[in-house]
N, C-alpha and C positions, 0 to 999 in steps of 0.2 A: 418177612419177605413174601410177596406176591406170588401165587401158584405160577407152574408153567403155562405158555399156552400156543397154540399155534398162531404165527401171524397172520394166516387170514380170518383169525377169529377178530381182528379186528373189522374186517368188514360187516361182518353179523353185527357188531358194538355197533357200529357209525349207524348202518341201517335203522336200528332199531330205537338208537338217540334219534336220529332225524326226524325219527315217525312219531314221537313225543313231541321232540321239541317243536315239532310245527306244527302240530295242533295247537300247542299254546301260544305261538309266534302267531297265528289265526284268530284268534279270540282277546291278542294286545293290536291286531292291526283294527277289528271291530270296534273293542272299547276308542282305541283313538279316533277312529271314524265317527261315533257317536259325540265324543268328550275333546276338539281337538286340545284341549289346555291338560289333559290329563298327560302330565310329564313322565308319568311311574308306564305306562302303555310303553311310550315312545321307548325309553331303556330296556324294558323287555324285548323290544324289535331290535335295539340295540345290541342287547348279549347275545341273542337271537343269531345274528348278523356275524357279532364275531367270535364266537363259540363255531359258528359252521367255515367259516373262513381259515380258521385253524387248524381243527380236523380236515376237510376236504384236503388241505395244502398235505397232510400230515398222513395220507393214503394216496396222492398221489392225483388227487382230481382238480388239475388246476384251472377248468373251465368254472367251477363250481366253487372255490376260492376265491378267483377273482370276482366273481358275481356279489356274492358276499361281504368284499372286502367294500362294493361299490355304494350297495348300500348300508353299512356300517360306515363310513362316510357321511354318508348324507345323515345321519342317523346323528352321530356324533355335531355337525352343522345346526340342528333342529334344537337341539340340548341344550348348544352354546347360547345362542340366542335368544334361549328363555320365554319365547311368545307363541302363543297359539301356533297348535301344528300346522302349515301349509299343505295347500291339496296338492301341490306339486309331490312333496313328501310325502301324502300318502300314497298316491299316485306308484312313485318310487318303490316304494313297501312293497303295495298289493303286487305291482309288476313281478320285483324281487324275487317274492312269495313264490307267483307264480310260474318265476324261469326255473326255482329249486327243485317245485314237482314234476317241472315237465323234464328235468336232466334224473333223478332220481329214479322217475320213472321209465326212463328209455335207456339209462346207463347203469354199468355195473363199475363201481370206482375201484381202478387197479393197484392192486398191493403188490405186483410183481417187485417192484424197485425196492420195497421194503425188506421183503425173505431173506435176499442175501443178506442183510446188515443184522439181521436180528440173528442167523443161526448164530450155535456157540463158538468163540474161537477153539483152536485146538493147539498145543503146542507152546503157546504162549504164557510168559507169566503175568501171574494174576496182579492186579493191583493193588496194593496193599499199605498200609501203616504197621508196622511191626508185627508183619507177616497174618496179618487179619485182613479177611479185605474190607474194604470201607463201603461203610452205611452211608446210600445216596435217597433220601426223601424225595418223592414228585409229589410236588400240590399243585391240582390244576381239575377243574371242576369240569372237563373235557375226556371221559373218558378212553376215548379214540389217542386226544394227544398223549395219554399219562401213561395209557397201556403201550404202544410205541416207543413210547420215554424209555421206561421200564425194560422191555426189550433189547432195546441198543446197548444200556448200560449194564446188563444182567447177560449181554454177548460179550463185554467189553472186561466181563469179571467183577464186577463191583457186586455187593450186596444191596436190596432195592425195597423199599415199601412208597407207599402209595399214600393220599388224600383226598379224596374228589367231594369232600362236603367240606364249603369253605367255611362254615361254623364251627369247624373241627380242628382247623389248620393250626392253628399256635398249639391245642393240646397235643393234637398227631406229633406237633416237633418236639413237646415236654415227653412224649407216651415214648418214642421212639429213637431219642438222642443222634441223630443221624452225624454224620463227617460231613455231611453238604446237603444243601437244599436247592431244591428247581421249583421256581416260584410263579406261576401264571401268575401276569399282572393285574388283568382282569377277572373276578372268581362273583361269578354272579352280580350282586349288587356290595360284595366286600372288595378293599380294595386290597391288591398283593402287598401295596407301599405300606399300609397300617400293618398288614401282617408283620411284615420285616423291623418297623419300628418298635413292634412289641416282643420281636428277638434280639434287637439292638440293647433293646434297655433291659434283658436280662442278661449280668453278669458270665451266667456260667455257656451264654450262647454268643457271646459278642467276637467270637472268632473263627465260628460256623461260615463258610463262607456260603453266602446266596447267591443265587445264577436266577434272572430273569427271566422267564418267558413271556411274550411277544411279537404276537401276528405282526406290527410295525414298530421298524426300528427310527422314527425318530427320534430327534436329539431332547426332545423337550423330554422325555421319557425318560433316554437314557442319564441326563443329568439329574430329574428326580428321584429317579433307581439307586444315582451313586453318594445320591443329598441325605439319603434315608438309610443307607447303610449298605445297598446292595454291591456286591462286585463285580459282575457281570452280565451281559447280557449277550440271548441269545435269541433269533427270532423267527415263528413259525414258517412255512414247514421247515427243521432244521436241517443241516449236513449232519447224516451220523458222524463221519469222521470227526468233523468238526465240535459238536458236544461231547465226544468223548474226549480230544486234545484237551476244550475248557477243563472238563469237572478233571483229570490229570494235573493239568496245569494247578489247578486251587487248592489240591489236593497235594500234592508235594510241597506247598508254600507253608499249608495248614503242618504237614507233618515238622518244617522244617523250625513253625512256632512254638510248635511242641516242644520241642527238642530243646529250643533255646531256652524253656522254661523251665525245664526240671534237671540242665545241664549247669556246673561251674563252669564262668567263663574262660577262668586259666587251664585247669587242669582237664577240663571234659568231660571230669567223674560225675556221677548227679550228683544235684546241690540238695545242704541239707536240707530242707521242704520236704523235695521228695525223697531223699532217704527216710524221715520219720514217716512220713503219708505207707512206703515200702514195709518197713519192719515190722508197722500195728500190722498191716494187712500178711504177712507171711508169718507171723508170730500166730493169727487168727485160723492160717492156716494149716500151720503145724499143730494148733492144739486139735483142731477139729478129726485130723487123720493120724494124730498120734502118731507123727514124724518128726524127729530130731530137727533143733536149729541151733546156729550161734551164731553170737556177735560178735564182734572183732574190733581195739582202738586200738590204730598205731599212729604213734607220735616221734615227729624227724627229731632224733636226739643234738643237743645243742645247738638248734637252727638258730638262734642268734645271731651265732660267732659268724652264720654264712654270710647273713645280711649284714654284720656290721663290717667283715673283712672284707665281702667282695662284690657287696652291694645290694639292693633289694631287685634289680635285674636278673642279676644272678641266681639269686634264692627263687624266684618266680619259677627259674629255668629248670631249679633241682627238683620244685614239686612238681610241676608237668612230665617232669623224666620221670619222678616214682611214681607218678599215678599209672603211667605209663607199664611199667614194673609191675603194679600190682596188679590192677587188669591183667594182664597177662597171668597172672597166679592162680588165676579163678575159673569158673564155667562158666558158661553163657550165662546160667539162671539164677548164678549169685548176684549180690549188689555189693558195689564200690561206689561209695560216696567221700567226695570232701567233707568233713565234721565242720572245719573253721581252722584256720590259720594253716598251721603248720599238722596238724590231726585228722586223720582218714579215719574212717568206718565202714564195714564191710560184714553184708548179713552173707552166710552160708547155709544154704537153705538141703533141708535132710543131711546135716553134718552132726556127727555128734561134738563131745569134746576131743577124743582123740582125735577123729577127722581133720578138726579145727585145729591144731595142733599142727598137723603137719602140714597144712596149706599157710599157718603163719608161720611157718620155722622157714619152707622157702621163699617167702615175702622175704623176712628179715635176711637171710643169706644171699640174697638179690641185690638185694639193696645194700648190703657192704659192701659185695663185689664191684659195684657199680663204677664204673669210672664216669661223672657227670662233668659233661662237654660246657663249658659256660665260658664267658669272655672273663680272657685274662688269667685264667685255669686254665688250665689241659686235666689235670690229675684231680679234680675236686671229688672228696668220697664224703660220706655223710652212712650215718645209722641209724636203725630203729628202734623202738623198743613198744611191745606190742601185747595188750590183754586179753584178755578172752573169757565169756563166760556163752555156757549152753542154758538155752533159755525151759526153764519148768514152768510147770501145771500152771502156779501159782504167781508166776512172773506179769507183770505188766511193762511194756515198755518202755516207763523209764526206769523201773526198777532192774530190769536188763544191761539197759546202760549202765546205771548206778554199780552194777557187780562186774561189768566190761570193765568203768573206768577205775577201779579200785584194782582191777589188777594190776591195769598199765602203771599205777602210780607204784606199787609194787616191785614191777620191773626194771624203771626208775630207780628206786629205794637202793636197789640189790646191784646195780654199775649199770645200768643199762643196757638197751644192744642184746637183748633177750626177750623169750615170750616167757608170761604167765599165765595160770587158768585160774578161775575164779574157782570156790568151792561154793557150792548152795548153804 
């Protein structure tokens, strides 16, 4: 995450870009002048153009935006056409050039409208995915826009890193695994859309959602944005309010994809994937702090007879009621997983055996009492019978399992409708 900083430190940033960048915007309008077929000139007056139209917009100097934006235009015109540059268009330039020093020079560009939106909220809650707040990437080779960026959504509660060297962009997204990206379209002479295409086509990034950035919002844009994978756009100078509703808005979507992937869709318990993904990793973590763990298999005793007596509607309805049951049995920081069919699994994380012991005596005592509500029943009861083993030094997780399920078969053996403990 990006230091703090004051918001008017953005105006020292813009000044001092500006004073750069237009000595070099000086020395592409010369080469053009000399060369007019030199095409690599003309795009440096280009980013030139709108690299400053962006910021300016993005502090609050909209005299010196739209100037920008004018010729960045023309600029863009001279590209299309592919021919020898026009003196009209240099003409354009050198003016250009020269209306930026004469405002830069006579003007101090106001950051008032920006203070308010950058202090910290207070009182409010934070944004978050399971109560972490969410990692928002800015890549934008504008450090005026990105630090602004950063701002808003570092006021807004989010967690925030940066990019400003567009040769770095795909790795900054590999380096820094972000919840969401803010993507200048433009990044020198790379373009945002390739960027985004090369998080497309990574697997473990294809649900990242990207937010465009964009001095102009036309459509040719906004449908290649959405051709390439992006979802959103949004475009310079922006509405804080507004970038903050987006990246919320993408950001509750994202959580809500999460959820559908490591959840059963009947029961709501997580699905097996992520129960075993859960167990190596708390199994890793008991051994490392030398903390008690165990596992847990219960299985709905004779669930056959539910489905063959009173239909597999019915049965659906008994396991979403005991998932329901068992949740309820546990802490927050345990896991309840569906196993498969009619078989739960459930880690108890610092339990030992006994612990485990009495958290599945009242699972199983729950669950007889139960009276489950299903059509054509009023009175349906159903049992369980449930194993248990505490996980050692020398355990691997399936071998964990391997000594869960051998109790439950145990339990089984012996009438069911009872717990048993694994021995080591």
């Amino acid at each position: 995450m990006s230091d703090p900083f004051d918001p008017r430190d953005l105006q020292v940033i813009f000044l001092r870009e500006m004073h750069e960048a237009r000595v070099r915007a000086r020395d592409a309008l010369g080469r053009a002048g000399r060369d007019a077929g030199d095409p690599a000139a003309v795009r440096e007056l280009r980013n030139f153009f709108h690299r400053l139209a962006g910021s300016a917009g993005t502090v609050g100097h909209g005299m010196l935006a739209r100037l920008a934006g004018a010729c960045e235009l023309a600029a863009d015109q001279e590209l299309e056409r592919k021919g020898p540059l026009s003196k009209i268009a240099i003409r354009i330039f050198a003016e250009g050039l020269g209306g930026v020093d004469d405002i830069l020079e006579t003007r101090t560009p106001a950051l008032g409208v920006l203070i308010p939106v950058l202090q910290p909220e207070t009182g409010g809650p934070r944004v978050s995915l399971e109560d972490v707040p969410s990692r928002v990437l800015v890549i934008d080779d504008d450090l005026v826009t990105a630090r602004a960026t950063e701002g808003v959504l570092r006021a807004a509660g989010f967690l925030t890193a940066s990019c400003s060297d567009p040769a770095d962009a795909y790795e900054a997204i590999l380096r820094e695994s972000p919840d969401l990206i803010i993507l200048d379209v433009l990044l020198g002479d790379i373009d945002g859309f390739d960027v985004c295409r090369r998080v497309r086509a990574n697997p473990a990034l294809q649900l990242v959602p990207i937010i465009f950035v964009t001095r102009r919002g036309d459509v040719e844009e906004r449908v290649r944005g959405l051709q390439v994978g992006g979802n959103d756009y949004v475009a310079k100078p922006f509405d804080a309010p507004e970038l903050v509703a987006r990246v919320r808005s993408h950001l509750s979507r994202l959580s809500a994809l999460r959820e559908m992937a490591i959840r059963d869709g009947l029961t709501r318990c997580y699905n097996h994937k992520y129960f075993k993904m859960r167990l190596e990793q708390e199994m890793v973590r008991a051994r490392r702090y030398g903390s008690a763990l165990s596992l847990g298999l219960l299985d709905v005793d004779h669930f056959k007879r539910v489905n063959d007596t009173h239909g597999h509607p019915s049965g659906d309805a008994v396991l979403a009621h005991l998932a329901s049951l068992l949740i309820a049995s546990v802490r927050s920081s345990d896991i309840v997983a569906r196993y498969g069919g009619e078989e739960f699994a459930f880690v108890l994380v610092e339990a030992g055996a006994q612990e485990a012991a009495i958290v599945a005596e009242r699972m199983r005592a729950r669950v007889e009492a139960h009276e489950f509500e299903v059509a054509g029943a009023t009175s349906l009861r159903a049992t369980a019978s449930i194993g248990l083993a505490e996980a050692q030094q020398q355990d691997s997780p399936a071998a964990l399992v391997q000594r869960a399920d051998a109790a439950l078969y145990q339990a089984k053996a012996q009438g069911r409708n009872r717990v048993r403990i694994s021995t080591p």
